[in-house]
One Martini backbone bead per residue (centre of mass of N, CA, C, O) as a GRO file, in nm:
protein
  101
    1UNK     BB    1   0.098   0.037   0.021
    2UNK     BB    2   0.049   0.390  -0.067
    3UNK     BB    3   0.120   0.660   0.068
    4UNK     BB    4   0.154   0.977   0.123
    5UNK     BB    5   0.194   1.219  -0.135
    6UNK     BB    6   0.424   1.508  -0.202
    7UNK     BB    7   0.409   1.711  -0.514
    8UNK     BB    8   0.649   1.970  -0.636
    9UNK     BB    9   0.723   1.829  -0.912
   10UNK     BB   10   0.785   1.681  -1.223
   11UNK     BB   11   0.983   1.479  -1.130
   12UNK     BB   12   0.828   1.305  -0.893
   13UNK     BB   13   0.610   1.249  -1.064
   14UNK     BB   14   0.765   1.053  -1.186
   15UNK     BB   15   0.827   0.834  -0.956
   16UNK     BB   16   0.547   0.851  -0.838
   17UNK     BB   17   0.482   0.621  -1.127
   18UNK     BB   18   0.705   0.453  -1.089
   19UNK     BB   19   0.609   0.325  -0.824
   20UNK     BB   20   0.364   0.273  -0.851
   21UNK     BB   21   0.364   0.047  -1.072
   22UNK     BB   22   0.517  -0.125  -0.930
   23UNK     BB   23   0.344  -0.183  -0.635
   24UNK     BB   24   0.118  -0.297  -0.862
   25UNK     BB   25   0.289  -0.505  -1.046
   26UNK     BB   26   0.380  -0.316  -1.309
   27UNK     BB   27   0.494  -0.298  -1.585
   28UNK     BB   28   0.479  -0.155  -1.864
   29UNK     BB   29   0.325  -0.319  -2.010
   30UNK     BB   30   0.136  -0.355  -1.882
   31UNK     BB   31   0.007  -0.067  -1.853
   32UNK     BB   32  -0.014  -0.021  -2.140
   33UNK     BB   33  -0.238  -0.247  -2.166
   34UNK     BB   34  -0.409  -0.120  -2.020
   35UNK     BB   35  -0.441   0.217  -2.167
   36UNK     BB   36  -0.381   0.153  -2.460
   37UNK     BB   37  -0.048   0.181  -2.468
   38UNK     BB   38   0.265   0.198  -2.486
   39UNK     BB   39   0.558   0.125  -2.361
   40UNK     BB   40   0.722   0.404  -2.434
   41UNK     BB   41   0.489   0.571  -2.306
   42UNK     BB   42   0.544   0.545  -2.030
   43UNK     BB   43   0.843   0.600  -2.017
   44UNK     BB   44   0.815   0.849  -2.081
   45UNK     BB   45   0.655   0.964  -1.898
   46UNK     BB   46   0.813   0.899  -1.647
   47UNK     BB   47   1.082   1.074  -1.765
   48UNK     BB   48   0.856   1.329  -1.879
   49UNK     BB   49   0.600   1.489  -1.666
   50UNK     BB   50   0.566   1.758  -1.797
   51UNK     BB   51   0.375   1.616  -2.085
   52UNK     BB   52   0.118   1.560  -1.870
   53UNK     BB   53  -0.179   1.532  -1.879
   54UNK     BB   54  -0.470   1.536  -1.675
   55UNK     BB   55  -0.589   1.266  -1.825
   56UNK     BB   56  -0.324   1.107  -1.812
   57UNK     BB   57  -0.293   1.110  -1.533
   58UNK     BB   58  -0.576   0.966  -1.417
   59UNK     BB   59  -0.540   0.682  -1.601
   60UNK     BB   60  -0.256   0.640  -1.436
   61UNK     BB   61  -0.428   0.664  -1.143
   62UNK     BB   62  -0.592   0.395  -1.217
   63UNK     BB   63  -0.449   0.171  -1.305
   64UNK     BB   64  -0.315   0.251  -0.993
   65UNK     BB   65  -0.526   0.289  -0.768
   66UNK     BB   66  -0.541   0.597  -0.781
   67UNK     BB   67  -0.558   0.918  -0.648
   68UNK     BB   68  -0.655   1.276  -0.602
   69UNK     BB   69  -0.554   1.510  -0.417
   70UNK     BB   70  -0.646   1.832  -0.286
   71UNK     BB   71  -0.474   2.068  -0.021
   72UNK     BB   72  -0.347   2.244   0.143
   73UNK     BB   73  -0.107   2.411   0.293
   74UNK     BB   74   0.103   2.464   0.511
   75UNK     BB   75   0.154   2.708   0.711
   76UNK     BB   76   0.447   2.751   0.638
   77UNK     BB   77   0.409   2.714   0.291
   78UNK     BB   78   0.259   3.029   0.339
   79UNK     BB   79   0.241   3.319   0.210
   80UNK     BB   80   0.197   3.604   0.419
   81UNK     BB   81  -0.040   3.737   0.135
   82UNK     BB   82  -0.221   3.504   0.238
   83UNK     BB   83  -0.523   3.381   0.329
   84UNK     BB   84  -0.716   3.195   0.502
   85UNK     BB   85  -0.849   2.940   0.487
   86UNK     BB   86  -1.187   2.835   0.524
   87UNK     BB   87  -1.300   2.526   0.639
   88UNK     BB   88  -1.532   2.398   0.408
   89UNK     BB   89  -1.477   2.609   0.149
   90UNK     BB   90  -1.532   2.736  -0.153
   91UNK     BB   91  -1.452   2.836  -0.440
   92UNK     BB   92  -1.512   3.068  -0.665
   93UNK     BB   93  -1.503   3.188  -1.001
   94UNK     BB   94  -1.397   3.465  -0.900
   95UNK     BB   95  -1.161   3.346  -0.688
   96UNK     BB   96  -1.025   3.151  -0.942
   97UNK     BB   97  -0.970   3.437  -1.108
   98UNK     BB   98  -0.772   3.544  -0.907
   99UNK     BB   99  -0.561   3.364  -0.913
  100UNK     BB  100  -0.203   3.272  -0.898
  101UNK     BB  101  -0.066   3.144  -1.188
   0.00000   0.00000   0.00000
């Protein structure tokens, strides 16, 4: 069982792409015919995760049976003229279109 992981870079979720693979019992190959595409475009998305869209990231953690959590960064994590989020509450779309990305 795979514990909970921050990823903070793309060489990272490279990693994190590649270990949990393996975790879950699968070669390249096998992975790769889960999601019926080759094995080197597995190789390829491990080895640069920067190239990885939204939907397949979503679809290489669906094959490892992993979810996707997002979440407030720790406290001490945050810079200091940003507001503390209130728990529980959701951003609107107009809160999300101000966000600095």
């Amino acid at each position: 069982m795979m514990s909970r992981v921050v990823i903070s870079s793309s060489e990272q979720l490279g990693q994190v792409l590649q270990g949990a693979r393996k975790i879950a019992g699968l070669s390249q190959a096998d992975a790769a015919a889960r999601l019926a595409i080759s094995q080197s475009r597995i190789s390829h998305l491990e080895l640069n995760p920067e190239t990885i869209s939204v939907a397949q990231l979503l679809a290489l953690l669906a094959a490892y049976d992993l979810d996707l959590f997002v979440e407030p960064r720790a406290l001490d994590d945050k810079p200091d003229d940003k507001p503390d989020p209130k728990p529980g509450t959701t951003l609107s779309d107009a809160e999300i279109d101000r966000l600095e990305w």
